[in-house]
N, C-alpha and C positions, 0 to 999 in steps of 0.2 A: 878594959885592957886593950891595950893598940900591939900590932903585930910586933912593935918593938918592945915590950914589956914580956912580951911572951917565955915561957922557961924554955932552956933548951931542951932540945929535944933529941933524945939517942935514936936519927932515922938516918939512913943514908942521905946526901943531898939533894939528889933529885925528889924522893919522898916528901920531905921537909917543905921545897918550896910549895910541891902539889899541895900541901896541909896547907899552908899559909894562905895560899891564893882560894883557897877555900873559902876560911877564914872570913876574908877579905869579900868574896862575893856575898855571905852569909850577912857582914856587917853593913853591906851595902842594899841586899835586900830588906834587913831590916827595916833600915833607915828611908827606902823608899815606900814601904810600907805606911811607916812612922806619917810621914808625910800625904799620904793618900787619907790618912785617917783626919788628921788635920782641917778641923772644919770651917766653910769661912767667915771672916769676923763679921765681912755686914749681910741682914739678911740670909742666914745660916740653912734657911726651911726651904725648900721647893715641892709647890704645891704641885703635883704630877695627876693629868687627866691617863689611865693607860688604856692602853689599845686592845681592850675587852668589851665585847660585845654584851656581856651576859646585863641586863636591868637593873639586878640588882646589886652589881659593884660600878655601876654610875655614878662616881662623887670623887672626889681627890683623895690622894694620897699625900702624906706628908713625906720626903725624904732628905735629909739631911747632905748640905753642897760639901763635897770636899771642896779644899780650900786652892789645890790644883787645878780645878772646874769653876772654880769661881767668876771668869771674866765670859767663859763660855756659856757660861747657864743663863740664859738669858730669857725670858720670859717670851714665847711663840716659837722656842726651839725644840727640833726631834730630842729625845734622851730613853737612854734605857736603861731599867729600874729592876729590881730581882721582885717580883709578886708569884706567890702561890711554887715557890721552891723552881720557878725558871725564867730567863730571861725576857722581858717581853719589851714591845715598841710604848712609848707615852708621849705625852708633848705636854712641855712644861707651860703651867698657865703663870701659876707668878711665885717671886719670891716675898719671903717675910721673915718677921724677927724672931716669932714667936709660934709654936706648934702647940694645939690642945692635943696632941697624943702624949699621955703621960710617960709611955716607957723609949726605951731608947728607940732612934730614927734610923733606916737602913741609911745607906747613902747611895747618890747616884751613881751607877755602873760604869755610864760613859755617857758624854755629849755627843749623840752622831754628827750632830753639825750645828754651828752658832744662829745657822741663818732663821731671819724670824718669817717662817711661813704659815703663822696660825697667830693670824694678827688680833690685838684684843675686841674689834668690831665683829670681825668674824666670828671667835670665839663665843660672843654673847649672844650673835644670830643663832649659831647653833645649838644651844642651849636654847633659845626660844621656841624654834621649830623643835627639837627634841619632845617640849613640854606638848605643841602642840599637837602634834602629831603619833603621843604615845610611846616615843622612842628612844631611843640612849645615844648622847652625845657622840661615842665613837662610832657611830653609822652613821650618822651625819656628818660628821670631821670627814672621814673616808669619801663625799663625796664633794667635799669644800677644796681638800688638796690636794695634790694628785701625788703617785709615786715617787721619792727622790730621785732624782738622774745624777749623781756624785759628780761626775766630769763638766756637766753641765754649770753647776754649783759654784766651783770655780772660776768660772770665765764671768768679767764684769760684767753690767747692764748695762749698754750704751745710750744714754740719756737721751732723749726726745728730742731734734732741733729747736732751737730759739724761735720761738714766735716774737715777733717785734712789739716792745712794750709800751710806745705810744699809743693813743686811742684811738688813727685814724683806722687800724683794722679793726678794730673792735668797734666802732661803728658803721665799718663798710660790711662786715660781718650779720648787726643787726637790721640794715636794711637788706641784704641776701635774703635774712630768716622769714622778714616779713613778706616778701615779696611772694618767694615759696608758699607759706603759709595762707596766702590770699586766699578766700573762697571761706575759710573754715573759722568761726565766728566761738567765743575770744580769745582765738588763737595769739593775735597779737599783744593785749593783755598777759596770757600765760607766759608767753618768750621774756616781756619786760621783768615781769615779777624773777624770773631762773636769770635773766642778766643783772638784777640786781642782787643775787645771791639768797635769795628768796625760797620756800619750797613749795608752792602750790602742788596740787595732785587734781590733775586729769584725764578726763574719760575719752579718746579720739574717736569719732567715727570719718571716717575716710571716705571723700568724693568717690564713686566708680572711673576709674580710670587713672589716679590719682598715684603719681610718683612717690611713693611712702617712703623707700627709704631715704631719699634726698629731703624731705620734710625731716624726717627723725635726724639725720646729718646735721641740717641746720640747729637743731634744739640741743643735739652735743655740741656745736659750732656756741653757741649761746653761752652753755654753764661753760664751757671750756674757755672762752672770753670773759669770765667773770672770774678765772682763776682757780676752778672748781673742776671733779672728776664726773665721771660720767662711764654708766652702765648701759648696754644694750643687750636684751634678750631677744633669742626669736627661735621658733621650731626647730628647723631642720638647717643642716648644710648648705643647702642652696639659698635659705633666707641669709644667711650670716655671709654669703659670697656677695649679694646683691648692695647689703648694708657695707659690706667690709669698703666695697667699689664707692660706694656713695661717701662713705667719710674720707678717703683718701682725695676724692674729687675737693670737699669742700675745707678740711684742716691740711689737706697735703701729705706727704710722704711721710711714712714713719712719725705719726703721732698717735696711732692706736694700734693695737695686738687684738689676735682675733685669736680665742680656744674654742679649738676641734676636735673632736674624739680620733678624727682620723689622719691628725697632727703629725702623729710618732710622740714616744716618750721624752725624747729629748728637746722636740721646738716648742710643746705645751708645758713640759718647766719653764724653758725658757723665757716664755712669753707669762708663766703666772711669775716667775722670781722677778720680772722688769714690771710689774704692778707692784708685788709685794714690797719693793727698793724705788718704789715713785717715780723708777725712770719714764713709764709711760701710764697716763692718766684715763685714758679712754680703754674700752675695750667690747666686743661684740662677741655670742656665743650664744649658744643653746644654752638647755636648762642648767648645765651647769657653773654656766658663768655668773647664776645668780649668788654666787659665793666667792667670786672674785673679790681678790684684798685693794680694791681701787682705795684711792689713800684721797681723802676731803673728797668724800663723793656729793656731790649737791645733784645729779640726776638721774633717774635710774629710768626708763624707756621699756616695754616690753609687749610685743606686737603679735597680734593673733590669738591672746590668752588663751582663749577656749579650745588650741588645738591640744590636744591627748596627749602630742609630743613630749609638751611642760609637765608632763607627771611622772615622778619617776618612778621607774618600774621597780626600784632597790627599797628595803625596808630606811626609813620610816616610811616611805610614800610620798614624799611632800612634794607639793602644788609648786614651782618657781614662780606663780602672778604672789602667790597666798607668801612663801617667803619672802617675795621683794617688799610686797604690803608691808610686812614687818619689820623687814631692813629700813626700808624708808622713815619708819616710825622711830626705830633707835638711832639710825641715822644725823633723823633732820632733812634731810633730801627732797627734791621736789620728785613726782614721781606719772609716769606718762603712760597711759596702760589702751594699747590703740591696736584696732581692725577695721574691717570692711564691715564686719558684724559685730556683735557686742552680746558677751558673754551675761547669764544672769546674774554670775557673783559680781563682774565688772556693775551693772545697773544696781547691783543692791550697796555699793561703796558711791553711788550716785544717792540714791535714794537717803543715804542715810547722811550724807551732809559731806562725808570725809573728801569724795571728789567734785568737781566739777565737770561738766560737760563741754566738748567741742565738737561740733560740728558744721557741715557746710549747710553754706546758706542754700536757702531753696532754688536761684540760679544757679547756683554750683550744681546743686543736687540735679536739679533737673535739665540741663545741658550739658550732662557728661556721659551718660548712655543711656539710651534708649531701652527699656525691659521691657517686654511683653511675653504674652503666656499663649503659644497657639489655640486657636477655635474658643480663644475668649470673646469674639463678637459675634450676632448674629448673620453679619456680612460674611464673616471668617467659614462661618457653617452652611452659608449659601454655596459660596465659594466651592467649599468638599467638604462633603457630608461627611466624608471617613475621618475628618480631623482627630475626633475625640478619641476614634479607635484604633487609629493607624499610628506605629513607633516612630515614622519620619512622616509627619503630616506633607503635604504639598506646601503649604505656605512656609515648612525649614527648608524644603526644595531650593524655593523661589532666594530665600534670603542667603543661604550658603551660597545658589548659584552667583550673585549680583554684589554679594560680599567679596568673592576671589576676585574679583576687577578691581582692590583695591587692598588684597591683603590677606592674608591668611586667617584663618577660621580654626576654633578652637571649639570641637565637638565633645562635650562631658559626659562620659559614660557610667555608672556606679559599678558593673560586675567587670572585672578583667578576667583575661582566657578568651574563649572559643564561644562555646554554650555551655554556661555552667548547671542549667539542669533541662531536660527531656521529659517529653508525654507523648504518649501516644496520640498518636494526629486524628483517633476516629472518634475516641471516649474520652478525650483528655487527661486520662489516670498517669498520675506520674510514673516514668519508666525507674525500677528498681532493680537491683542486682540480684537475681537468683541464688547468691553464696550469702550475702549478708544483711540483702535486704537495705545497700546503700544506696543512693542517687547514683544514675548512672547520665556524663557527661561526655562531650567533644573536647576534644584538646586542642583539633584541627578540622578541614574541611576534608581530608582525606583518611583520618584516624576512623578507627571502629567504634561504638559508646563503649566509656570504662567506666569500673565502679569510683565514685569518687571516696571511697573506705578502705575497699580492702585493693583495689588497683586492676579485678578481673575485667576483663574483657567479656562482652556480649554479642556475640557476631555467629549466628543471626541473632536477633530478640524476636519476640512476639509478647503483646498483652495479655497478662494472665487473666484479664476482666473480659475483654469482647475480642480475642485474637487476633488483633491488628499486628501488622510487620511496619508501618510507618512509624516515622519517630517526626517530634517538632519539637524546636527551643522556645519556651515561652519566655525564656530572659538570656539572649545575649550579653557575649564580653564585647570588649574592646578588639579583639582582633577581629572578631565576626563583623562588626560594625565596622573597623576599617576598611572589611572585604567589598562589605555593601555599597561602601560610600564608591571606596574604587573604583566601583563597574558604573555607582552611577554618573560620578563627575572623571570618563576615561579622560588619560593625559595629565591628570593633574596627580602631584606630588602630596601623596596622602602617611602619616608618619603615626607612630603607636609610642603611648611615655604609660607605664605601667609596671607593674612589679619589680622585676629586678633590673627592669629596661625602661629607668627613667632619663627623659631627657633634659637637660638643664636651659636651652634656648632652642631659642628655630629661629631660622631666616625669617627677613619681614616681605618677603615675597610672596605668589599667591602658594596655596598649598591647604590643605588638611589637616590638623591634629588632633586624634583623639586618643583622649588620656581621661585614667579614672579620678578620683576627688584626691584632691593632693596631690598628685604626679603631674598636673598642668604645666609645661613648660612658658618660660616668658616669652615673647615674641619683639624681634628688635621692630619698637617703634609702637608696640601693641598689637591685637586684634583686633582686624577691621569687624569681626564677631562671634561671637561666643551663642552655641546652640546646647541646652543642657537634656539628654534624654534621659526615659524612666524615672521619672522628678517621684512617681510612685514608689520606689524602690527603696529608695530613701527613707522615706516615711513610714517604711512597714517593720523595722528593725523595732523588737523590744527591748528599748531602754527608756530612760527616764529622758534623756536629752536628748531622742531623735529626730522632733522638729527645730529643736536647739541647732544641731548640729547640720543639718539640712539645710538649714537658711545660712548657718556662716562659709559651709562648703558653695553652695551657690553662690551667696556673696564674694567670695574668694575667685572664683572661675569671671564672674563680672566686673572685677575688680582689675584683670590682666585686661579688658577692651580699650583701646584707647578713645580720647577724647571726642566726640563724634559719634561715635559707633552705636553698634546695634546689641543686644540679646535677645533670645526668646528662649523659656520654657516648654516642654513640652509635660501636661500633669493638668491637673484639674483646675480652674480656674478661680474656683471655690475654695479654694485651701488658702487656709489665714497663711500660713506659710510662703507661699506664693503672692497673696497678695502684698504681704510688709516687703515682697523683695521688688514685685514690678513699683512701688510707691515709692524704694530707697528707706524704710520707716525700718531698719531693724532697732534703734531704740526702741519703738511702742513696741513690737514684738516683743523684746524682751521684758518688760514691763507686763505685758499680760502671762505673760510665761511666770514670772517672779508672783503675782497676783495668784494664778491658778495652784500654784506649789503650797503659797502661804494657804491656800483653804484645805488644802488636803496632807498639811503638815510634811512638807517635803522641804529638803534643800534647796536656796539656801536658807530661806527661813527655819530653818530646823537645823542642827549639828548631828550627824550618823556616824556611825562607827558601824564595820562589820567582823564578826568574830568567824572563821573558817578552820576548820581543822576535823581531826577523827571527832564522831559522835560523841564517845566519852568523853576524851578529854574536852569538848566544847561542853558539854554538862558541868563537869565541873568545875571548867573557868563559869561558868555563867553564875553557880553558887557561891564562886568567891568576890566576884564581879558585885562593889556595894555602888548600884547603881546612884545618880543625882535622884533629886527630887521631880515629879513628872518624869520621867524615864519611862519610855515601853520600851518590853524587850520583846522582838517579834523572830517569831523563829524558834529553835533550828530547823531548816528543811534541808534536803536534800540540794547540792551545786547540780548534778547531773553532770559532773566530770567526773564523778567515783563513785561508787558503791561504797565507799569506805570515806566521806566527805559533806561533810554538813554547815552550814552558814546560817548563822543568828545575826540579825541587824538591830541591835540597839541607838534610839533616838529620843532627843531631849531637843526643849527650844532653844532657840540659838542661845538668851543668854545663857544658859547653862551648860553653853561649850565647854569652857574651860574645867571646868569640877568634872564632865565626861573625861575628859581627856586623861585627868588628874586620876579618876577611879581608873582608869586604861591602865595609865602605867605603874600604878601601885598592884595591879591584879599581875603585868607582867613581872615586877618584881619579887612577889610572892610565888608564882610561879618555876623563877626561875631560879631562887634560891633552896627551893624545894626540889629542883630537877624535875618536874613534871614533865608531861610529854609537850610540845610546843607548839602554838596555833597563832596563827596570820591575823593580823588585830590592822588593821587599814580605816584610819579616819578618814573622815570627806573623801572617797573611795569619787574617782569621774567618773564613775557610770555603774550603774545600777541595771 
């Protein structure tokens, strides 16, 4: 019945029309209803990933397109879905004709946006890593795409400028690459195969002194001349500043985006929506740019594997070398996995056929810096006797002094601060805090010792053992050593890069730097040398990979020397460690390292997983836990972070990764379906 059919009505006028107009919006909301309901004709089902963490509702949902959402719903878009009686976030993976849910379909809520930022590559990487890793796809989605910026969203992608589509840069290109590449042997083979659209996978060990990121430049310069996208990983900020510089030098202005955590929200959309929209094909980042939506990616790059940085510290865990490995594999990609040092998983993807190796030839190797270890000869020990026992032997003396006539010096220290711990000078018993029984430390040259636990101050102390009032540092920081160096080379410009006071460069003038492992600043032009102390220090850390990780930090500090130049160690001469690094060998290091693990069933020859949580409930994931075949479950003991905290490490041989992993996440899902109380499941965990 339409408002002109209507009977009359005994209202006064005014009333009458307010009824009709009534009416009218009633008939109108129906009818908008009518049409929400409306389903659409092609592909009717939208298969919906939602944004639930829990394990065990890991799987699509089916919901049903209105036919108003139809052009919107587009498969890699945000959407929000009504699950469990409220609204929640999902991202649609595809549409289809047909749904196996027998009863009726809710339907979509709302399109947040058409745009497709969970592209189908990505989407399948994450589900790979989810499998591997133990975890559920929306924790890993969460770390693939970053938060919407709405306004950002909006504003076009301004396309890439035109590279000229003749060949002659694309061959003036490939001799750049090679030229670069010179020294590092078949390097030139790898570059031909990625410019012919090819995907070898390489292992790079890197000259000392060696320009890396203008080498990696060139090798995106390569697939990016071949038509192709291209991936760069790398640690920290200041690596992705160095690469960022290097690829603008060699592809020019605006052809790659660089993601930064400390971007802002709006320029890290920005820069992943002009990936995800193919406006720009390159891109450089930290770990999480190994989930960047580069569109026809043919190369993916990823430098320094072994630093800790590439592991993320958010559930599922996952490894960025271990995801691009995988990415590469769904891909088709060629794939370039390169340091100074060379990780054991890196030598076990050697070993096992998947990569190839490159590295410099032995000229290279051995005319690019000089390494030695002090009081390694018996001339050196004639020399001074105290070599072996002194922290700045005479011969770093002689080498720092004779190195500033050409350059600045890059002294590597392992402990940052003052003196991070205290003994009394008469009995050597270490100085402890009277309230708690902490280490008691310097902050300063002028501070009193404090507890390094509870913060008390000790002024006077005396040794509870033989009543000494003296106090010694048997392991200086970095500021203490700056102190030292200061007084002994006065006049010169001595600089500290350490905790929250990193520096990013220094003048190539003469000068001092010391900084701890990692905090190294570049030097314009190089260091004329690098002195590394407490090479001990290092080595006495209990972990699985502390000779692992000793030799690539070394490696790293050797690697900033320029061409010519010098280093010395100061540490034992005798340690395989030391030695694979004065030799340049850290392949065969890792090789015997890989060796040693395979006999005592360790990583990576082995797949681990570790279970962490309250006592019980780790009992009884362990009873639900239907391990593989050969499995030991070793454990639970005590973390020694809680009285209330226990860790079982469960290990099988590697091939029985996968079915580990597979019992992982079926124990989480049962788990979590049941609400039990919840425990930290971390496979291939970096350190032990």
């Amino acid at each position: 019945m339409t408002p002109e059919e209507e009977p009359a009505l005994e209202l006064p006028g005014l009333a009458r029309d307010r009824v009709r107009e009534g009416r009218r919006k009633a008939a109108a909301t129906r009818a908008r209803r009518a049409a929400e309901q409306a389903i659409a004709e092609v592909d009717p089902v939208a298969r919906v990933l939602v944004d639930v963490s829990l394990p065990h509702l890991d799987r699509l949902f089916d919901y049903s397109v209105p036919a108003a959402m139809a052009e919107q719903a587009v498969p890699g878009a945000r959407v929000k879905v009504r699950f469990a009686g409220k609204d929640v976030d999902g991202f649609l993976i595809d549409r289809v004709a047909i749904s196996e849910h027998a009863g009726r379909l809710q339907p979509l809520r709302r399109v947040v946006s058409a745009e497709r930022v969970l592209t189908a590559q990505v989407a399948a990487l994450a589900a790979e890593v989810a499998a591997r890793y133990a975890g559920s796809r929306p924790d890993v989605i969460r770390l693939a795409v970053p938060p919407r910026h709405a306004a950002t969203e909006k504003q076009p992608s301004v396309p890439a400028p035109e590279v000229p589509a003749d060949a002659e840069p694309a061959r003036a290109q490939a001799k750049a690459a090679r030229a670069a590449w010179a020294g590092h042997e078949p390097a030139e083979a790898f570059l031909a195969h990625v410019g012919r659209g090819g995907s070898p996978r390489g292992v790079w060990q890197a000259a000392a002194g060696t320009d890396w990121p203008l080498l990696i430049a060139h090798a995106v310069g390569t697939a990016r001349a071949a038509g192709r996208g291209a991936l760069v990983c790398v640690p920290d900020g200041r690596d992705v500043a160095r690469v960022d510089a290097a690829l603008t030098a060699v592809l020019g202005e605006d052809q790659h985006v660089t993601l930064r955590a400390d971007s802002g929200p709006a320029a890290r959309y920005r820069d992943f929506l002009s990936l995800a929209r193919g406006a720009r094909r390159v891109v450089v980042g930290p770990r999480a740019a190994a989930f960047a939506p580069v569109r026809d990616l043919g190369l993916i790059v990823v430098w320094d594997d072994g630093d800790d940085l590439l592991a993320e510290p958010r559930a599922p865990y996952p490894h960025a070398r271990d995801t691009l490995v995988m990415r590469a594999e769904l891909e088709g990609s060629a794939m370039l996995l390169g340091g100074f040092a060379r990780s054991v998983e890196a030598d076990q993807l050697v070993g096992s056929g998947w990569a190839h190796e490159l590295r410099p030839t032995r000229e290279v190797a051995r005319s690019g810096v000089r390494v030695g270890v002090a009081g390694a000869s018996d001339h050196d020990l004639e020399r001074d006797p105290l070599t072996r026992v002194s922290r700045v032997p005479g011969e770093v003396h002689r080498l720092i002094r004779d190195a500033l006539s050409d350059g600045p010096v890059l002294v590597q220290t392992p402990r940052r601060g003052y003196a991070a711990a205290l003994s009394c000078d008469r009995c050597r018993e270490p100085a402890r805090c009277a309230a708690c029984r902490g280490p008691l430390r310097l902050t300063g040259p002028s501070t009193p010792p404090a507890c390094g636990w509870c913060g008390a101050t000790a002024d006077p102390w005396s040794c509870p053992e033989c009543g000494g009032r003296g106090l010694r540092a048997p392991v200086v920081g970095e500021s203490r050593t700056a102190e030292e160096l200061g007084r002994a080379f006065p006049g010169v410009r001595v600089s500290s890069s350490a905790g929250e006071r990193v520096l990013a460069t220094v003048p190539g003038g003469p000068g001092i730097v010391v900084a701890t492992p990692g905090a190294e600043p570049v030097a314009e032009g190089g260091y004329a040398a690098v002195v590394m102390l407490d090479c001990w220090l290092l080595l006495s850390r209990p972990d699985l990979r502390t000779a692992e990780e000793a030799v690539r930090r070394w490696s790293n500090a050797v690697g900033l020397v320029r061409s010519g130049g010098q280093a010395i160690a100061v540490g034992d001469p005798a340690e395989p460690a030391l030695q694979a690094l004065v030799r340049w060998d850290q392949p065969g290091f890792a090789r015997r390292e890989a060796a040693e693990r395979r006999e005592a069933h360790l990583p990576p020859a082995s797949r681990l997983a570790t279970l962490t949580g309250e006592p019980g409930a780790l009992d009884d994931a362990l009873t639900l836990l239907a391990v593989p075949d050969h499995a030991e479950v070793l454990g639970p003991v005590p973390t020694g972070r809680s009285p209330e905290e226990a860790r079982a490490v469960v290990r099988v041989p590697h091939a029985d990764g996968a079915a580990l992993s597979a019992a992982l996440l079926e124990l989480q899902r049962l788990r979590s379906a049941r609400k039990l109380d919840p425990i930290r499941v971390q496979v291939d965990p970096p350190s032990l």
